[in-house]
C-alpha positions in Angstrom: -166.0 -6.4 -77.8 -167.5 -2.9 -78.8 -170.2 -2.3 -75.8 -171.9 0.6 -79.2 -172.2 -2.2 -81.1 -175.9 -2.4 -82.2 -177.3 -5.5 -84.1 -180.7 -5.1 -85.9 -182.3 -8.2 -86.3 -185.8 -8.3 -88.3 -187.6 -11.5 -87.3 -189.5 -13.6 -90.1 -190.4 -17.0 -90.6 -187.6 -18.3 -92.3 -185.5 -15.9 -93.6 -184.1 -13.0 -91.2 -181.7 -9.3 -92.1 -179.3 -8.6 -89.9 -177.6 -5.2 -89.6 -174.5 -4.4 -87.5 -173.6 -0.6 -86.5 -171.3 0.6 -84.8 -172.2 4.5 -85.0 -175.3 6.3 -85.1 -176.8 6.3 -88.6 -174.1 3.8 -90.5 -175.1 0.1 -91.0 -171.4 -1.2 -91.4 -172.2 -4.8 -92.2 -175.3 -6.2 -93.6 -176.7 -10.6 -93.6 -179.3 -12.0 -94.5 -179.1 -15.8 -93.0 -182.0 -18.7 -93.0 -183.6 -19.7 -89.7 -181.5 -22.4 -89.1 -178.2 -20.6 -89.8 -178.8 -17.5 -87.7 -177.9 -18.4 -84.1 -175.0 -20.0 -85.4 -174.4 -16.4 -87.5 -175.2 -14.4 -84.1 -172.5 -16.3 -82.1 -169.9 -15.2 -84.5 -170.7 -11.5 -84.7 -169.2 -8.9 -81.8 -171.2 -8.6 -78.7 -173.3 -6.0 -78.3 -176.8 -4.6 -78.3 -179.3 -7.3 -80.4 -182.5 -5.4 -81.3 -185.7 -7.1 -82.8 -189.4 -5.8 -82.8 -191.2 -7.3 -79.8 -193.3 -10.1 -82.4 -193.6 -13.4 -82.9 -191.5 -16.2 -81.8 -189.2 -12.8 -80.7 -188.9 -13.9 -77.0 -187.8 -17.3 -78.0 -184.9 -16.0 -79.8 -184.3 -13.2 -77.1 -183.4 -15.7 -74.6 -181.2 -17.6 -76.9 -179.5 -14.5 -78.1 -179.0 -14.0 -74.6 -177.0 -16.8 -74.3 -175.0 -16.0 -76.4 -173.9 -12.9 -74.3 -175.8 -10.6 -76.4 -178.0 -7.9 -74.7 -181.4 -8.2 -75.9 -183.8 -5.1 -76.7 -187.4 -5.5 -77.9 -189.4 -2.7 -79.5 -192.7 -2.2 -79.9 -193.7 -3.0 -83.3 -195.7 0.4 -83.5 -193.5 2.3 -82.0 -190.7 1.1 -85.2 -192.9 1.8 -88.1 -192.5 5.1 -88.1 -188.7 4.8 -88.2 -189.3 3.2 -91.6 -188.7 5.2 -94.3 -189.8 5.0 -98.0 -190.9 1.1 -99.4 -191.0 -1.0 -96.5 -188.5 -3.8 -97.2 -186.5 -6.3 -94.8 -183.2 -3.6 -95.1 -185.5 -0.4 -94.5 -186.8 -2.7 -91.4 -183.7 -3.3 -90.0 -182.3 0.7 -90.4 -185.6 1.8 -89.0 -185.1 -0.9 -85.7 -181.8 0.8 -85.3 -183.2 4.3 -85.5 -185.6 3.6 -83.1 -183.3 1.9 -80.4 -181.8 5.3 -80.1 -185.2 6.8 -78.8 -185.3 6.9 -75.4 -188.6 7.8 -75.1 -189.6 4.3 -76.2 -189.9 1.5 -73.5 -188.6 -1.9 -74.2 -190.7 -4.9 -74.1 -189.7 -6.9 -71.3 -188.3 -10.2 -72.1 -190.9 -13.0 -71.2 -189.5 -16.3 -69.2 -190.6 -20.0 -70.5 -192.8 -19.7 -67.3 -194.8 -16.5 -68.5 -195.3 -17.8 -72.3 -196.8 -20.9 -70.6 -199.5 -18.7 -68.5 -199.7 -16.5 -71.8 -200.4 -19.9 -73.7 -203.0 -21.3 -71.7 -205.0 -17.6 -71.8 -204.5 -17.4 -75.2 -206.3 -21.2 -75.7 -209.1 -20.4 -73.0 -209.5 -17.2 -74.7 -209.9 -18.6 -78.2 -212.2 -21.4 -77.0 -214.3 -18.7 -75.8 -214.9 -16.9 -78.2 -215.8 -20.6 -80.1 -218.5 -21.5 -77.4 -219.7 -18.0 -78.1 -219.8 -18.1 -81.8 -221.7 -21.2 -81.4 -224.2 -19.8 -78.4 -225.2 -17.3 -80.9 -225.4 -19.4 -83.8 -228.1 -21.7 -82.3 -229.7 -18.4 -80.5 -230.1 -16.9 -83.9 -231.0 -20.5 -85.9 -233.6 -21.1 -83.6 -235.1 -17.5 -83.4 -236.2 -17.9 -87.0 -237.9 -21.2 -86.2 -240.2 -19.1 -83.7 -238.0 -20.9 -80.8 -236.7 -18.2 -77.9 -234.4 -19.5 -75.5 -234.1 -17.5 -72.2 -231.2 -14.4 -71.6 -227.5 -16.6 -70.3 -225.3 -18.8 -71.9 -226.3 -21.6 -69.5 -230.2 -21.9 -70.8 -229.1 -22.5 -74.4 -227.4 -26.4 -75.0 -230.4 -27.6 -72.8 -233.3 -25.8 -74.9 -232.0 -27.2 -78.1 -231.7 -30.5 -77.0 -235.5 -30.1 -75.4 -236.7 -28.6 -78.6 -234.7 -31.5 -80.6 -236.5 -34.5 -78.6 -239.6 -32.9 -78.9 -241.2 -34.7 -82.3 -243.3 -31.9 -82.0 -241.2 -28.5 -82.5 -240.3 -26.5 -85.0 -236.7 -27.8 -85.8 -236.8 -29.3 -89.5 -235.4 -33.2 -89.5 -232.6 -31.9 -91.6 -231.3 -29.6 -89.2 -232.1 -31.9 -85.4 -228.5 -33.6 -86.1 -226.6 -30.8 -86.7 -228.0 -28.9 -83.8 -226.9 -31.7 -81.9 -223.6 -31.8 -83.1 -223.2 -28.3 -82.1 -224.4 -28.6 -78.7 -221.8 -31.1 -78.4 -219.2 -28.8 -79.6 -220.3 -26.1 -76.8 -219.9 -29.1 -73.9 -216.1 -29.7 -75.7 -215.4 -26.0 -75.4 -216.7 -25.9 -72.3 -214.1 -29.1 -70.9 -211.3 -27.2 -72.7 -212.2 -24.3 -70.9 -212.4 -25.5 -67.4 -209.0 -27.6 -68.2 -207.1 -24.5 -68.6 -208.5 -23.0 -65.7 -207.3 -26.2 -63.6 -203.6 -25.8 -65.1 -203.6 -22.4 -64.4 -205.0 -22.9 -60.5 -202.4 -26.0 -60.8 -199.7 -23.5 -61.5 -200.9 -20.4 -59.4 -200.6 -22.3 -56.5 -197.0 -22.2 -56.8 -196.7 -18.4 -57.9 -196.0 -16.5 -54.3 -197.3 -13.5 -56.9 -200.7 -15.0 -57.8 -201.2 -15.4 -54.5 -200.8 -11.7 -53.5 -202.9 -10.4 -55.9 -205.5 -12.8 -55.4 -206.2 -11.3 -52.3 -207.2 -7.7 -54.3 -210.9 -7.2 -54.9 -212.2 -7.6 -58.5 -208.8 -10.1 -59.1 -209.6 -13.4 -59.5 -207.3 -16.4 -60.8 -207.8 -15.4 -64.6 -206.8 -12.2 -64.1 -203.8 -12.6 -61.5 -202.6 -14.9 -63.8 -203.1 -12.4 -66.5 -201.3 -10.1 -65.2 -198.2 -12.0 -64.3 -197.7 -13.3 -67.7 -198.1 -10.4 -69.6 -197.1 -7.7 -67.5 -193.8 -9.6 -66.5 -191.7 -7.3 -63.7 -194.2 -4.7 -62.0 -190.7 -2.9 -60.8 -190.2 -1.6 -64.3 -193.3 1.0 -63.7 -191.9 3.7 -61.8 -195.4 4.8 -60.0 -198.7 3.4 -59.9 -200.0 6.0 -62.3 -197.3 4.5 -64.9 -199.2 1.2 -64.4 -202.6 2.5 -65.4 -201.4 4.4 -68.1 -199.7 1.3 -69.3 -203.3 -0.3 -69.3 -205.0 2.3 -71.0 -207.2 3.0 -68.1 -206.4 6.6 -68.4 -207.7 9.5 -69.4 -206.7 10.5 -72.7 -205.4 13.9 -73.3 -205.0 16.4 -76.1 -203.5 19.6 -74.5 -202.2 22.6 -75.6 -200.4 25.8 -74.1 -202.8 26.9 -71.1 -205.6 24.3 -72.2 -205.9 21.1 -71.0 -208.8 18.8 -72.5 -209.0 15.8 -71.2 -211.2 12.7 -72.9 -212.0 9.1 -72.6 -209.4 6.5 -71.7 -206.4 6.3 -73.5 -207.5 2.2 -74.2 -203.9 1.6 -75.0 -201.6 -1.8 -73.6 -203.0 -5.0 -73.6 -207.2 -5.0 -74.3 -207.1 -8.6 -73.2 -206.3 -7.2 -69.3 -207.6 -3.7 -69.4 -211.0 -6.1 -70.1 -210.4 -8.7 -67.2 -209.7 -5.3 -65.1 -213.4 -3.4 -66.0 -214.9 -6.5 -65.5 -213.6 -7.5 -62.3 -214.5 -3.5 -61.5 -218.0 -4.1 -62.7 -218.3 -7.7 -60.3 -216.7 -5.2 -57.1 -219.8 -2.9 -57.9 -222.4 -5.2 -58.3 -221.7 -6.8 -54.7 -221.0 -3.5 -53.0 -224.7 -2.7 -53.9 -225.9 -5.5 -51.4 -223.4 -5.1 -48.7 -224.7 -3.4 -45.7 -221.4 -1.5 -44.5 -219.2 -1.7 -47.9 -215.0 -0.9 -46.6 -213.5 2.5 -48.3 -213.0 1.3 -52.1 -216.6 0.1 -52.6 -217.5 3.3 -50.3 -215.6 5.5 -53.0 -216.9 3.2 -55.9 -220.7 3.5 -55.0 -220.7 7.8 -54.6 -218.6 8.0 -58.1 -221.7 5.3 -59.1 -224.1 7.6 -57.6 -222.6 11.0 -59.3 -221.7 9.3 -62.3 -222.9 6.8 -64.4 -222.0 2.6 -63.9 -219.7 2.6 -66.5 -217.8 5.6 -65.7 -217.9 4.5 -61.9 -217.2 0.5 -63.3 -213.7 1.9 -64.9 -213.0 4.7 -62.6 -212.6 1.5 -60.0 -210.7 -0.6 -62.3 -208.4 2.0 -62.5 -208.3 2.1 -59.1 -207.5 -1.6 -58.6 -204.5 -1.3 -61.3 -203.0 0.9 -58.6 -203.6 -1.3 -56.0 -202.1 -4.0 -58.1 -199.0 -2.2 -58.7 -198.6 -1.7 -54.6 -199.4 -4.8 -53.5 -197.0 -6.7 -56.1 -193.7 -4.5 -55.9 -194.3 -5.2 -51.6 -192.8 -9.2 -51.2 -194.9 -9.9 -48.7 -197.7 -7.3 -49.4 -201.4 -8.4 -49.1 -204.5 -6.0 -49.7 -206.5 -5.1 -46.2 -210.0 -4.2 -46.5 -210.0 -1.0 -44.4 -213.4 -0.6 -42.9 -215.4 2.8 -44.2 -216.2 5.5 -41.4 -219.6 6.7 -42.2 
């Protein structure tokens, strides 16, 4: 067993390269195997380092290359492309994988368990069929706008103002078009029970998550985003502070400094848009409430002068930046919860 030995693999559908090197710059032995042949291929090879960009179906095959008593390292995909040189081809892929493992300024993916893909799956589906029920929302919106019908702001007055204006003999809607409008109100209503299914088998599964649970009691995190965060963030103990977290979120400043200048910009909006969103938005629902409360604790305290000296969305992110931080103190603690601590003006 050589512990140097490093085994590029690039991922694809159906064929995959392998590359094995034992020294810095040298590919010493070169495969290319179908699906079906390569774990079969990998349990012949030396042990050692397996590296693969952090893509599709890459977990899956992490884990089983782990069983193997490989090592597993996944790579950024972005963080790899510049490491390939010239024509991009499934060679140039695998020299530039094992170019980039030897960076140590870039952070493995951590390796996500069955558990974690199954929260990432049901997001993933709720997230999809969102975006579905919205596509449709706005169809109708737009459909009936030119037929001099308005419906009312929120996604709740829309399904039941199209099936009024469809009953009524008397509106605008052309005969042609009363059946198809229908059919897509009943679309919306079958998004709607997908949606509130996923949420059930993600409550279903929180329940039994001693993490959830923590970070449920944060303000702002609610059971999509604890969820969230558990199955794409995967082990909070691999940030070293909480300012590593939000910078991981892209809930940070951006900065372009130089020599005795420092200029700093808007946030970085880098990591996963999908939690940086569920973050600023549980921000924003923080804000709204603190607005009514008569004695808000320190963090809406702190939130509602930024909003004051600021403006809302600057204050709205400011805040969910805030409550990354939180999150990264509350989840590395086993038994941590958050305490609302009481503001003293």
């Amino acid at each position: 067993m050589h512990n140097d030995t490093r085994i590029a693999v690039d991922l694809a559908k159906s064929v995959f390269e392998i590359g094995v090197s034992s020294q810095p710059g040298k590919v010493s032995r070169r495969l290319r195997v179908t699906r079906e042949k390569f774990l079969p291929t990998m349990a012949q090879l030396p042990q050692g380092t397996v590296i693969m960009e952090a893509c599709g179906s890459a977990h899956y095959w992490a884990r089983e290359n782990q069983k193997l008593g490989h090592s597993v390292v996944l790579l950024p995909a972005q963080h790899v492309k510049p490491y390939v040189l010239r024509d991009k081809t499934d060679r140039m892929d695998v020299n530039g994988l094992l170019e980039a493992s030897r960076n140590e300024n870039i952070r493995p993916v951590p390796i996500k368990s069955p558990e974690q893909q199954l929260l990432a799956s049901l997001h993933r589906l709720r997230s999809a069929w969102m975006g579905d029920r919205t596509a449709r929302l706005n169809t109708l919106r737009g459909l009936l706008r030119e037929r001099g019908v308005f419906i009312p702001v929120g996604a709740e007055h829309v399904v039941p103002h199209v099936w009024a204006a469809i009953e009524d003999a008397d509106s605008a809607i052309p005969d042609a078009l009363r059946l198809l409008f229908s059919e897509a109100c009943q679309e919306i209503r079958d998004f709607e029970r997908r949606i509130k299914d996923c949420e059930r088998q993600l409550e279903a599964l929180a329940k039994q998550m001693p993490d959830v649970q923590r970070l449920l009691t944060i303000p702002g995190i609610g059971l999509i985003t604890a969820t969230a965060l558990v199955a794409f963030v995967g082990d909070i103990r691999r940030f070293p502070s909480s300012r590593h977290f939000a910078s991981y979120l892209g809930i940070v400043p951006r900065e372009r400094s130089s020599a005795l200048i420092r200029r700093l910009g808007g946030i970085s909006k880098r990591g996963d848009i999908y939690i940086r969103m569920l973050l600023i938005h549980g921000a924003r629902s923080v804000l709204r409430a603190a607005q009514t409360q008569k004695r808000p604790d320190r963090l809406r305290a702190w939130a509602l002068r930024l909003r004051d000296h600021q403006c809302y969305n600057k204050a709205a992110v400011a805040l969910a930046n805030k409550l990354a931080r939180i999150v990264w103190a509350v989840w590395r603690q086993p038994e941590a919860t958050f305490i609302s601590v009481p503001h003293a003006g």
